[in-house]
Structure formats: C-alpha cells, structure tokens
N, C-alpha and C positions, 0 to 999 in steps of 0.2 A: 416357316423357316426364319423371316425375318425376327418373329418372337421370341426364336432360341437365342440367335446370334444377338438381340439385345440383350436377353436374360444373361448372358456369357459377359456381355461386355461390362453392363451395370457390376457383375460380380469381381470383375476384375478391376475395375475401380475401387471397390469397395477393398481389394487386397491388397492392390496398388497403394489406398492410403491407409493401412493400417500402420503403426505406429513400427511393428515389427512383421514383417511378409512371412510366411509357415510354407516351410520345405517339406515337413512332415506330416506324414497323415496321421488324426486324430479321431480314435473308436471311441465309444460308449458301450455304455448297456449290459444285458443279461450277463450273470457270475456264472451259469451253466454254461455259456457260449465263450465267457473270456478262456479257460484255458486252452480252450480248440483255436480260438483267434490267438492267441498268443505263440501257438507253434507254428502255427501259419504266419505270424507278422516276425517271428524270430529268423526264419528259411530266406521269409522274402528279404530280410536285413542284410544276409548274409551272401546272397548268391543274383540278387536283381540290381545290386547299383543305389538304392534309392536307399534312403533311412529308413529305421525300423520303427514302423508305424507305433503309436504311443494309445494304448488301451487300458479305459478305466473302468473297471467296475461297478456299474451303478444301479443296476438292475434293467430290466424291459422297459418298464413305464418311464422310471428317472430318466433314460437313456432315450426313449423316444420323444420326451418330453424336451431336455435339451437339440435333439436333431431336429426337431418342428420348429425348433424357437427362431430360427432365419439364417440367410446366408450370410457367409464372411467368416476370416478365420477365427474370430471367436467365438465359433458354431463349430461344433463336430461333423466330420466327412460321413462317417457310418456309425450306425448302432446295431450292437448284438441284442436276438431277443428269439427267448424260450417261449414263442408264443407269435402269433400273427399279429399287425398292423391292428388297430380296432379305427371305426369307421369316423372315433369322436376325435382319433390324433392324426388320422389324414386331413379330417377339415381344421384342425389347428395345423398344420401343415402348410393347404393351401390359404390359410389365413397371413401367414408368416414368409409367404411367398416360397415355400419349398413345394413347388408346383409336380415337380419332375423327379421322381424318384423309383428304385430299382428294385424288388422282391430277387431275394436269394433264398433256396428254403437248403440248405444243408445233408441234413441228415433226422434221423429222429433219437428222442433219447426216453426213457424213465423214470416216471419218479419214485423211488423208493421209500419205502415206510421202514427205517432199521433202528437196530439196537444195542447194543454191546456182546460182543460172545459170551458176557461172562451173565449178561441177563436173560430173563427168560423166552423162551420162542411165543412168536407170536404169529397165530395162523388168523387172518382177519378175511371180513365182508368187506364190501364194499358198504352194506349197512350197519354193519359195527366202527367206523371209522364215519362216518355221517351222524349217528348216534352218539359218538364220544366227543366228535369235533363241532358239530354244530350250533351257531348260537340260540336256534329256536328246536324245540324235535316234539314229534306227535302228543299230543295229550291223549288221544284217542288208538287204540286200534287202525284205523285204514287213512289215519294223518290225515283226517278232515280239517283239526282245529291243531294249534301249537301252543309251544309253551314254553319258558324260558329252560335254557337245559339244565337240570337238574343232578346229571350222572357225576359222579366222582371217582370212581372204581371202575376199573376193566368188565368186571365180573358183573357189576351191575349193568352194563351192555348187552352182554352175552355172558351165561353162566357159565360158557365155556372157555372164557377166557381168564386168566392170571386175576387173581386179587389185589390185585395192584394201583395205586393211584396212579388216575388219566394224565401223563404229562409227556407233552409233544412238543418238542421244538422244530420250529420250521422255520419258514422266508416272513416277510413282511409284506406289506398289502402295495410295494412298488414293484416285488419281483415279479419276473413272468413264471417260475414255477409255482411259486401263490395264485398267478390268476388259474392256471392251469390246473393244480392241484382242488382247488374251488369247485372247477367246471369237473373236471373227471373224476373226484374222487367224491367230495361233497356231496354235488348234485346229481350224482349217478345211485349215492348211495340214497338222496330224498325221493328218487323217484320209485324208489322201491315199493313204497307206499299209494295205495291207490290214490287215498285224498290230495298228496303232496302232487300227483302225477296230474289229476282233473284239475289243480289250479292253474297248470301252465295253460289251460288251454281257456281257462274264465280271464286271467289274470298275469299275463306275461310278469309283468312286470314285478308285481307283488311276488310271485313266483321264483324267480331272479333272486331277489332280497330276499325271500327266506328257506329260500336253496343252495345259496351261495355263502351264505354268511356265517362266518367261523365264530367262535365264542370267545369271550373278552373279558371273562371270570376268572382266569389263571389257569385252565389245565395247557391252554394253549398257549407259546411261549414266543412271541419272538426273536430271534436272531442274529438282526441283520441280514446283509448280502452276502458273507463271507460262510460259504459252506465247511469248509473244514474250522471253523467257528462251533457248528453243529455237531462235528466228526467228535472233537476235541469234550466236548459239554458231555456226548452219549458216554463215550470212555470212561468219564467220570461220577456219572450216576446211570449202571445201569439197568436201572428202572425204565428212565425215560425212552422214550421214543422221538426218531428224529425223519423230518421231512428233507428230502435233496433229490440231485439227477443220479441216473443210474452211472454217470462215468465215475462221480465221488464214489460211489459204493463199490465198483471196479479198482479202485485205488487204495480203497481200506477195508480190503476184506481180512485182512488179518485183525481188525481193530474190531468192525460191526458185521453184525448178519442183517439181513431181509425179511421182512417177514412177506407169507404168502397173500397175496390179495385176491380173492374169490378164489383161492385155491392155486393162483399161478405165483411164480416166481421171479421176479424182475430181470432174468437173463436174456441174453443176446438175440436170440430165435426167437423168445416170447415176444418181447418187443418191435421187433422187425415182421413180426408176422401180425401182430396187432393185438396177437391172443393176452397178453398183458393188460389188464384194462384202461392202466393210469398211464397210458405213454403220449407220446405228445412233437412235434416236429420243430427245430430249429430252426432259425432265419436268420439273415441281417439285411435291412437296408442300405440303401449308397444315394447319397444325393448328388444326382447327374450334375447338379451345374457347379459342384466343387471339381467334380472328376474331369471338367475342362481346363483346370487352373493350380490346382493342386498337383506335386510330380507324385505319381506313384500309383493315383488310387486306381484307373483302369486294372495294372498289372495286376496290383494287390487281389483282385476279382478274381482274376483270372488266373494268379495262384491258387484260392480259395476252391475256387471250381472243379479245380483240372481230378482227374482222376487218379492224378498220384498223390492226391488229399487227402478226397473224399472218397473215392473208388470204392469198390470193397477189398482192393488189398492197400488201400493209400494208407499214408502214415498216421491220420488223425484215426484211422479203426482202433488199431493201436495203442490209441488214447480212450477209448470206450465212445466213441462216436458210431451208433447205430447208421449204417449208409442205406442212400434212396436207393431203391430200384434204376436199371438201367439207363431205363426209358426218359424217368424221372431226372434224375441227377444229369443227364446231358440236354435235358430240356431247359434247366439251371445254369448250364455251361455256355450253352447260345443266347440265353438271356442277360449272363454277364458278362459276354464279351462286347455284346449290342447294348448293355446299359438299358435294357428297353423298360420302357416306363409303365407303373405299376398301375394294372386298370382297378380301380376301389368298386365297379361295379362285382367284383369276385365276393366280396363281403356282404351284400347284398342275397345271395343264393344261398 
C-alpha cells in the first residue's frame, strides 16, 4: 500500500511540475482500435463532463512502445492495440517504471484479405497466401529446406488462382494487424507443410523467423497505419490485394470484396465463432498510476466497457466491432472498473 501511494505521489509531482499540467486524456496505438476508441472518446466528450480524450494513431507496437516509455504527462494514459501485450514490452514497461497497468480486451475483429469489385474474385488457402506472401517458402515438397520466394504470379501459387501479379498491400511491421496477420495467416499457412511444422519443435526460434516473415522483394507493399490508405490504393488498381480489419471491409463494401480464406468469408458469425481463420481480439491498456491524477481516465473505462458499447446490441457493433461473449465482456467490465493490474504470468501459458 504504502508503494502505491508513493508511486501516486512521485507522479503527481512529476505533473505538478510539468511546464503545462494535461486535463485531458491522451490514447495511442492500433488504427483498427482508433475508430472504435474514437466514438467511444467522442460520447464520453459529450455527455461525462470531462474533455474528449485526444487519440492518435500509431499503430500497437508504436503505441506500446510510447506507453512503456514512463510516467508524466508527456507519456500517453492508454494505448489501443490489435493484438496482446508481448512479454519483451511489459519488461520495457516495468523498466520505465510503468509497473501497474490494466488489460481491456474489447471485442474481436478480422482481418480481411480484399480487392476491388471491379477485380477478380479471389478464393484463397491459408497456404496460398503463405506461398505468395512469404519471405522464405519450401524448396522441397514436405518444407524440409527453404528458399528465397520466387512466386510472381497468383497462378503460380495455385493454378487455380487468377494470372495475375502477386501484389498485397498491407500494415507495416509496427501495426498490430501485421503482427497478427504474421501469426494467423503466414504461419498457419507454413505449417501446412510437414518439414515447416517439425522445425518448430527442433528450432523455435529459427521457426519464428521463417514462418513469420513476409517478403521484401515488392509483391508485398507497405502502407502505412492508415487503412483507408489501403481502401483507396485497391480502388485504384484492381489487381491488387489489400490487408485490414474486418470493420474497414464493413465500411467499404461498396468499394471492395473479401475474398474466402480456407473457404470462409470474413463475416460477423464467422468471426465471432472463430470459424474464420484469421481473426484476432482487441485490447487497450490503462496506466493505473495516470488514472490517479489524470481527470477522466477511470470513467473513460468504464464507458468503454459498459454494455451499451461493447454489448452485443452496444453502439460500437454498429461500427463493425465483433462483441465478447457474455461471460467475457463483463469479466472486462469488473476488471475496468477495479483498474486491476495486468498479471504478465498469462503470456507465459
């Protein structure tokens, strides 16, 4: 007890002499979580009293990367993120003295693989999208050995796919639907292969790196953070294919289609029931010892929470936010009313 009340007090000095004291709370992080935070931080503007919380865009990593960096207000209060804590930015966390912090997991969303209506459909694997995208892929039959990727062409993936040149635009390697995208779609699609599958168990690590790793030869395209960035590019050529969450593709379905991944289709139900392969759960962090000092951040939570958000008839569904289960989403609600602090042995199991 006494170690909170100091960590509160040191911070409050720390606010106390900043040059300019912050009445308003200050987000980061994942471009798939800002627009869900942004009508959540617009409501609470309007109807809670306090300022409306000021949220930037920077991706998961960027964004947890600044929230670890220390406390005071020229530290951000929360970061949005398409992806879980990883175990290498909690210890830069508690290195930076952000000892005490909050897991919110949201809702879950998808990522979609789409294209322009006016281009051709595309019905994918998970190891046709591993094969096109990867920076290393089997030399061999059962991907004993690897090989720098060679593919150019849809068709030379799979014969069943479009003649078309391989060109994907996606996130960068700070977004959380890039790490995501990595993990479920990549490396779902390397395990296809037996040899690709036996090295995780010789060789974690080496396994990691070339199951994870997207290619860097041009089919692959970066973006930036700004998804309707990618929305706008497919429109314009389309050939290409583009990577984002499922609420963007709920938002422009008159502009792009989806294509199927192992035969599913990135809708509501899919997603929410798992049967979608490439879907994935939302979060935000809260750093406890600004939520002492800073006006708003408690509430701000606890608007976030409430089930006329997140619920499943809240208003962010509405916005293409797939909602947790029951059970779930009010286990989130008591977690952010209590602020209770985030145990990192969970990353661990």
């Amino acid at each position: 007890m006494k170690k909170v009340i100091m960590t509160i007090a040191a911070l409050a000095f720390v606010i106390n002499t900043e040059s300019i004291a912050r009445d308003q709370i200050k987000i980061v992080g994942s471009s798939t979580v800002y627009p869900f935070a942004t009508v959540v931080a617009e409501r609470f503007g309007k109807t809670s009293g306090f300022k409306t919380p000021v949220i930037e865009s920077t991706g998961s990593g960027g964004g947890l990367k600044l929230f670890c960096n220390g406390l005071g207000t020229q530290h951000p209060d929360i970061t949005n993120a398409s992806r879980r804590i990883k175990m290498k930015e909690v210890k830069n966390c508690d290195k930076n003295g952000v000892s005490d912090i909050t897991e919110i997991k949201v809702g879950f969303d998808g990522i979609a693989i789409a294209n322009s209506k006016s281009g051709p459909t595309f019905d994918l694997t998970l190891k046709d999208v591993y094969l096109a995208l990867a920076k290393d892929v089997p030399s061999d039959k059962e991907g004993k050995e690897v090989k720098p990727n060679p593919y150019k062409m849809w068709n030379e993936v799979n014969p069943k796919l479009p003649a078309k040149p391989i060109v994907v635009i996606g996130p960068p390697p700070t977004s959380g639907t890039r790490d995501a995208f990595n993990e479920l779609a990549i490396e779902k699609g390397c395990k296809q292969f037996s040899g690709r599958k036996a090295l995780k168990k010789e060789d974690k690590k080496l396994y990691k790196s070339q199951c994870r790793a997207i290619r860097e030869d041009g089919p692959y395209v970066e973006a930036g953070e700004n998804d309707n960035l990618i929305i706008e590019k497919l429109v314009a050529d389309p050939g290409a294919l583009g990577v984002f969450g499922y609420s963007f593709l709920d938002q422009n379905k008159d502009k792009v289609k989806a294509a199927n991944v192992d035969g599913v289709s990135p809708e509501f139900e899919a997603i929410s029931s798992g049967k979608y392969p490439v879907s994935r759960s939302l979060f935000f962090y809260v750093k406890n010892a600004h939520a002492a000092v800073i006006p708003g951040i408690k509430q701000y939570v606890r608007e976030f929470t409430s089930s006329k958000a997140i619920g499943s008839d809240g208003y962010l569904i509405s916005k293409g936010l797939i909602p947790l289960p029951q059970s779930e989403r009010e286990k989130f609600e008591k977690d952010g009313k209590i602020l209770a602090k985030f145990d990192e042995k969970i990353l661990k199991k």
